[in-house]
Backbone bond lengths (Angstrom), bond angles and torsions (degrees), N, CA, C in turn:
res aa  C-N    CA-C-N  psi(-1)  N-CA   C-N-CA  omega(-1)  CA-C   N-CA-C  phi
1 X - - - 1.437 - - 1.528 110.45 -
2 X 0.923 98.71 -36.03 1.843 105.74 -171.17 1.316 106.95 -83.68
3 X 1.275 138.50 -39.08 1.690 136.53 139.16 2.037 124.24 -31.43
4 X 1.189 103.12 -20.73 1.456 102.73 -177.56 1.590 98.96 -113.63
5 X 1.512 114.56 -11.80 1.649 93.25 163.54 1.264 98.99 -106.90
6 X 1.411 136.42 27.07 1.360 125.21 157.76 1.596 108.64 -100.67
7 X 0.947 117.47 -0.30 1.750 126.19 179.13 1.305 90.47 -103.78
8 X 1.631 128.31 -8.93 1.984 92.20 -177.23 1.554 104.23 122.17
9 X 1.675 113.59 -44.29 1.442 121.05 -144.79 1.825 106.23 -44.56
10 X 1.032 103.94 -28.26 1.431 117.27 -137.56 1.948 90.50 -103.55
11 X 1.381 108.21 -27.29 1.610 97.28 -167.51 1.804 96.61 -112.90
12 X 1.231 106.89 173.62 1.647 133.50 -168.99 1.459 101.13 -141.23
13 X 1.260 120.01 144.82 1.539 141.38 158.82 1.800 94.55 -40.23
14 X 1.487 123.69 -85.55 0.868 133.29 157.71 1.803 134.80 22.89
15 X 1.417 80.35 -80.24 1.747 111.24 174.50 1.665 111.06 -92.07
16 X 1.316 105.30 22.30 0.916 117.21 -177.78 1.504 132.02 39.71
17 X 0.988 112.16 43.02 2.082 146.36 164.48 1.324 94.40 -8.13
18 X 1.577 90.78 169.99 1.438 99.51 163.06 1.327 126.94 -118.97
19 X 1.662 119.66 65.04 1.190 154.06 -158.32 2.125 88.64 -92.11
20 X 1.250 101.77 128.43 1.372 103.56 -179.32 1.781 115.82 -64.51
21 X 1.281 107.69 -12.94 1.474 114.64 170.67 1.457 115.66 -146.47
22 X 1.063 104.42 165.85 1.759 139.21 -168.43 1.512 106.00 -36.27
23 X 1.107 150.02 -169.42 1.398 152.00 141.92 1.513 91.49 -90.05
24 X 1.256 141.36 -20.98 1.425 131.97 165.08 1.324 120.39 -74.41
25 X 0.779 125.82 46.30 1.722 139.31 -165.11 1.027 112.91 -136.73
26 X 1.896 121.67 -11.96 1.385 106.92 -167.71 1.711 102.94 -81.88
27 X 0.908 109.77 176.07 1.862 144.33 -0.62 1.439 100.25 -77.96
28 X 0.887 126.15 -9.00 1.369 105.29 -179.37 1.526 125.62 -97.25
29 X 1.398 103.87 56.53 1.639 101.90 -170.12 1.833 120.88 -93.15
30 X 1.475 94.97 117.11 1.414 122.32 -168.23 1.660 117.76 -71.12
31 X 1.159 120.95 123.48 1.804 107.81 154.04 1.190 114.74 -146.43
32 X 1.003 101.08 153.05 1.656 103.12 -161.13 1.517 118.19 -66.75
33 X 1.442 133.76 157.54 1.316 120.79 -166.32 1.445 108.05 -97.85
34 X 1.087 136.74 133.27 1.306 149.73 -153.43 2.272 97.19 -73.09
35 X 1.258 104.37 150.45 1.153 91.82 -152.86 2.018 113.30 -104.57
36 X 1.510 98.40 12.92 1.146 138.71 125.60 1.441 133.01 -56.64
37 X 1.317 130.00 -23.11 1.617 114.53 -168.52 1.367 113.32 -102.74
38 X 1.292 101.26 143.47 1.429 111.91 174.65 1.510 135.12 -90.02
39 X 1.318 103.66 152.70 1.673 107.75 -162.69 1.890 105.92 -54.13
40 X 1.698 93.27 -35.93 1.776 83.98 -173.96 1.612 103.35 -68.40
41 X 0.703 126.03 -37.90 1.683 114.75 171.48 1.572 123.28 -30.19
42 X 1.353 121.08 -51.20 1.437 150.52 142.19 1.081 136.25 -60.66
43 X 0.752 133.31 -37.24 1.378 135.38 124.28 1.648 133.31 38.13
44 X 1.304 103.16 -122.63 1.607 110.32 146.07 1.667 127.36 -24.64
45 X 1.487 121.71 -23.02 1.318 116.70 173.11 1.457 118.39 -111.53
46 X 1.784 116.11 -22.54 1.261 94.14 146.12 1.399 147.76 -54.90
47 X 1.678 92.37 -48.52 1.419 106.76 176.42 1.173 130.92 -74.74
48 X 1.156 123.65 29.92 1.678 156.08 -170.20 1.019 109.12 -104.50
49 X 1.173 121.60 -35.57 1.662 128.13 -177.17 1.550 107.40 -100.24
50 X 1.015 110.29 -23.55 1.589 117.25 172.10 1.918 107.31 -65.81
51 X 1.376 97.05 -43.84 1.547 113.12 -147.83 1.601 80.70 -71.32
52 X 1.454 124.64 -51.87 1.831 123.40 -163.50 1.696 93.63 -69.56
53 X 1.405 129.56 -32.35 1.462 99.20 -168.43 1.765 127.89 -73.72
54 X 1.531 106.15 141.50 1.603 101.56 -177.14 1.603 104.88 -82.44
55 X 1.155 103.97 125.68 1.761 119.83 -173.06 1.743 104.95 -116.25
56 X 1.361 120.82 23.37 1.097 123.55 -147.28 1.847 82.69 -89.81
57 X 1.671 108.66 -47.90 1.639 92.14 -169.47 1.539 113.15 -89.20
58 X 1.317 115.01 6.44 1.639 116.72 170.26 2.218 106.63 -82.86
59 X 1.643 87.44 -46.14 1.636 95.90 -171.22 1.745 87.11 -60.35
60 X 0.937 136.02 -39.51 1.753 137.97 -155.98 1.827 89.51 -66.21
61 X 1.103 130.04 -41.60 1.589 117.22 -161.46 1.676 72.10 -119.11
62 X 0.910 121.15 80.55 1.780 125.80 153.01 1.352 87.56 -173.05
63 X 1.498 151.16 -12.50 1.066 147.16 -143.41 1.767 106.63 -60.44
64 X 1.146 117.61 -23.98 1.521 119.28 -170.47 1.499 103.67 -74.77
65 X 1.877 109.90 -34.18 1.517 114.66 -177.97 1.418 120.25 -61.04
66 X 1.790 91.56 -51.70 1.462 108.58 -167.08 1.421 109.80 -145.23
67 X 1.613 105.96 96.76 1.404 121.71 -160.89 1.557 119.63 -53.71
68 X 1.314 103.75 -32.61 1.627 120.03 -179.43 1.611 111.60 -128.55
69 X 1.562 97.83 138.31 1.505 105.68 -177.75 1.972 120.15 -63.08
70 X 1.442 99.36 -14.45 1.752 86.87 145.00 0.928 127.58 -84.25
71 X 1.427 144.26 -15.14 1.111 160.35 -143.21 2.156 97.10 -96.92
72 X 1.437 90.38 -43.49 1.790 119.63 177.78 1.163 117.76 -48.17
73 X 2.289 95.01 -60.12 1.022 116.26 -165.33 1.968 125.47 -72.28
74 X 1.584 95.58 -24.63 1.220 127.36 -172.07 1.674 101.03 -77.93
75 X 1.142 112.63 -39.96 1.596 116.26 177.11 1.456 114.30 -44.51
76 X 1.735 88.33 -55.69 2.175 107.28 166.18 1.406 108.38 -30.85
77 X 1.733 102.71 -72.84 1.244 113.85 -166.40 1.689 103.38 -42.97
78 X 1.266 128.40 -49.64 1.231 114.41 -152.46 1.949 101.20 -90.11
79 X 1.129 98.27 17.17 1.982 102.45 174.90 1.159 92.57 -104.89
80 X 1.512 123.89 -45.41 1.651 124.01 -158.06 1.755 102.57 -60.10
81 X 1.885 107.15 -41.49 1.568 111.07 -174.78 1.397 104.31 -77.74
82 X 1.555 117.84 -25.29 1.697 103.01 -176.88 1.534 104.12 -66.20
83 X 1.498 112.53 -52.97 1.736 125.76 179.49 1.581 100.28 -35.24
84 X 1.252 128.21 -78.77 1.294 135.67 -161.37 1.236 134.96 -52.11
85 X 1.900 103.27 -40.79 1.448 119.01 171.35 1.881 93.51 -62.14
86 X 1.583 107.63 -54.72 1.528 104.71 -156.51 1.916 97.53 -57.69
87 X 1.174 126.27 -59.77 1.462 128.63 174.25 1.581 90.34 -16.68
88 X 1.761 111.68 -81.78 1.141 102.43 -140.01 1.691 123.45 -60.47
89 X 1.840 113.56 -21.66 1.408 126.31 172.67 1.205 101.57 -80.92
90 X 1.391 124.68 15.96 1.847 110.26 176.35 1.669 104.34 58.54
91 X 1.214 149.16 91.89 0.937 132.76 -160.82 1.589 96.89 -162.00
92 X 1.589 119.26 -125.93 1.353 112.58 -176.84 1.846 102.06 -69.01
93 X 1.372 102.53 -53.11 1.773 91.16 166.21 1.343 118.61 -99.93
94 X 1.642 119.18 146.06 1.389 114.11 175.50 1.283 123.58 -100.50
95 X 1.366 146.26 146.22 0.881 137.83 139.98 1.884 125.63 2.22
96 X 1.471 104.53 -82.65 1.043 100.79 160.01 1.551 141.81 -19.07
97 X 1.536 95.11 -45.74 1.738 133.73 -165.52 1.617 101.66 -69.00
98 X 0.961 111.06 -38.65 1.737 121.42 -166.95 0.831 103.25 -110.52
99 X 1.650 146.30 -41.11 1.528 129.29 144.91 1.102 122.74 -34.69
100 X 1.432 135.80 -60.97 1.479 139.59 162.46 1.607 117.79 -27.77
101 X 1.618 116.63 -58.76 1.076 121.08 -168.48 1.691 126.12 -82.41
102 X 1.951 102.85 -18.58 1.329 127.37 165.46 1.729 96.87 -68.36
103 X 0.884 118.89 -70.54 1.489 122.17 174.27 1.431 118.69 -32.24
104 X 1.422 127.24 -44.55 1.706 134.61 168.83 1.389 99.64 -55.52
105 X 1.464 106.94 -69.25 1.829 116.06 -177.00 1.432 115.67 -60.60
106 X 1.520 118.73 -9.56 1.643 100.11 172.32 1.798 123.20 72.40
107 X 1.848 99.20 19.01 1.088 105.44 -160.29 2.138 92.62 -137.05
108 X 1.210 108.45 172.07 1.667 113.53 -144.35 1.452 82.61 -91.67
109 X 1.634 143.84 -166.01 1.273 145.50 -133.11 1.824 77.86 -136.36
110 X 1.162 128.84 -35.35 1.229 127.93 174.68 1.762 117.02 -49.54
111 X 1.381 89.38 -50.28 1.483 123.18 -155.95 1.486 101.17 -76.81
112 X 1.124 118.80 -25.01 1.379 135.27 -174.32 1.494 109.70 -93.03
113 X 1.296 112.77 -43.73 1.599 107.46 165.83 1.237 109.06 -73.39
114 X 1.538 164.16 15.86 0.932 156.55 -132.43 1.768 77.93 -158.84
115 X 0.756 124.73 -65.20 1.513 134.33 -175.72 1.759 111.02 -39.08
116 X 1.585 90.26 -59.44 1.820 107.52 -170.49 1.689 98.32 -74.65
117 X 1.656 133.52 -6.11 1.000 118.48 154.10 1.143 128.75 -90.19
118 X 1.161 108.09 -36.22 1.926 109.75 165.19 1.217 112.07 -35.55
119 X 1.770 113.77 -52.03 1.510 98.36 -173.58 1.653 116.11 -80.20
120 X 1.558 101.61 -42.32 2.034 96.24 159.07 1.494 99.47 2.36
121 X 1.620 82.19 -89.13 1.491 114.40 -158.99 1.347 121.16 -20.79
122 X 1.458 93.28 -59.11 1.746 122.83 -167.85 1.692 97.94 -41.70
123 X 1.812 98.91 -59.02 1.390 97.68 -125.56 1.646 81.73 -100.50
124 X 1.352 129.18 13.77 1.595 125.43 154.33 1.499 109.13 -76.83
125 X 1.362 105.94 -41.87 1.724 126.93 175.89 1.640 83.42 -31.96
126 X 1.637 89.99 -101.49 1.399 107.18 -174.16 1.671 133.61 -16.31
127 X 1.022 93.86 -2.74 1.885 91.30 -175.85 1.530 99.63 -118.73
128 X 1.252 102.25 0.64 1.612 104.57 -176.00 1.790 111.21 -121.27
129 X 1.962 101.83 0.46 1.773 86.46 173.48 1.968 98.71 -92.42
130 X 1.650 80.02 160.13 1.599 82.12 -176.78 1.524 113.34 -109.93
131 X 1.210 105.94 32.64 1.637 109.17 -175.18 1.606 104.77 -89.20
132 X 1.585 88.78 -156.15 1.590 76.72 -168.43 1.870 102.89 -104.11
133 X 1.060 116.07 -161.29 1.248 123.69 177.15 1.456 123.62 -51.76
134 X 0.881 130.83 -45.32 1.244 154.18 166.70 1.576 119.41 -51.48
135 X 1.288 123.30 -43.09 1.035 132.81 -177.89 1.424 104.67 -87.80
136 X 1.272 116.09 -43.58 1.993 119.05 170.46 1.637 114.96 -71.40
137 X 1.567 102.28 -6.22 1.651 93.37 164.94 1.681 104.36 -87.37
138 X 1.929 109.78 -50.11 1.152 107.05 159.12 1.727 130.45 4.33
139 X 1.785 101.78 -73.80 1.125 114.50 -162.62 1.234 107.15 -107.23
140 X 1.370 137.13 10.31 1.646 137.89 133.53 1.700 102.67 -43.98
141 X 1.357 114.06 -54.49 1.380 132.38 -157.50 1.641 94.88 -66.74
142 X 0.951 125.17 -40.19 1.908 131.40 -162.41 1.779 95.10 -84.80
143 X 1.434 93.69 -52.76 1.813 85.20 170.54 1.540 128.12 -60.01
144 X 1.055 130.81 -41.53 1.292 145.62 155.13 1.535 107.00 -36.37
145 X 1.166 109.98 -72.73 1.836 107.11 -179.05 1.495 94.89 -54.46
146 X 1.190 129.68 -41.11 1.580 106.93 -160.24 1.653 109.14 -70.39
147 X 1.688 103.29 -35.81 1.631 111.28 170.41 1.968 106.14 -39.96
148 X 1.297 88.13 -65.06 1.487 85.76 -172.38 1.768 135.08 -72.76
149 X 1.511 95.84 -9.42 1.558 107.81 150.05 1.218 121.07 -27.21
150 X 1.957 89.50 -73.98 1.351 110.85 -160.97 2.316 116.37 -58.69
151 X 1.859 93.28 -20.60 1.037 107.68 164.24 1.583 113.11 -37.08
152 X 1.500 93.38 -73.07 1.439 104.56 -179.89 1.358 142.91 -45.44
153 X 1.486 104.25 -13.34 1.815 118.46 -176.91 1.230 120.68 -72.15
């Protein structure tokens, strides 16, 4: 019993729950992830936002890294699960940390881990293309739009 009112089961916005914020908070309404749950649970809806973005002209000037835009996209995937597990153990990112920063951006706690891996991503990318200057501003520029894509979802 005490496991299903620590997941929520038991409270409503309404009845005034114990939802870490307001019903005036949406869209961006936060709760913390139970410290029990697993990534496959989550899963499928992070990687949802990964799966719709076009990475075709970022993967194109990374092409030496990551030959194919699954290859790109899959890189995400594996920042979005490092980000999320670490959020959820409080660890290099917190919980807190990505609520805070989803909250600046105006964007959902999902949407925000999806975000803080793009740039991961980017900026490991980035130290590893060997072009010239121009082309690594290029693909600062492709990561950025993709950040703010994901804004858009």
């Amino acid at each position: 019993m005490y496991i299903l009112y620590k997941r929520g089961v038991f409270s409503s916005k309404k009845e005034g729950g114990t939802s870490m914020w307001s019903a005036s908070s949406s869209p961006t309404d936060f709760q913390t992830i139970p410290a029990n749950a697993l990534y496959a649970d989550y899963k499928a809806k992070l990687e949802s936002y990964v799966d719709r973005l076009d990475v075709a002209e970022a993967q194109e000037l990374a092409a030496g890294i990551y030959p194919t835009e699954d290859s790109f996209k899959n890189k995400i995937k594996s920042w979005v699960k490092t980000i999320w597990l670490s959020a959820k153990n409080n660890t290099k990112w917190t919980q807190a940390g990505v609520i805070q920063a989803a909250e600046k951006s105006g964007v959902t706690y999902n949407q925000q881990i999806v975000k803080d891996a793009i740039w991961e991503m980017g900026q490991e990318t980035l130290k590893r293309i060997t072009g010239n200057d121009e082309q690594k501003r290029a693909f600062e520029i492709a990561v950025d739009e993709l950040q703010h894509t994901v804004e858009d979802m």
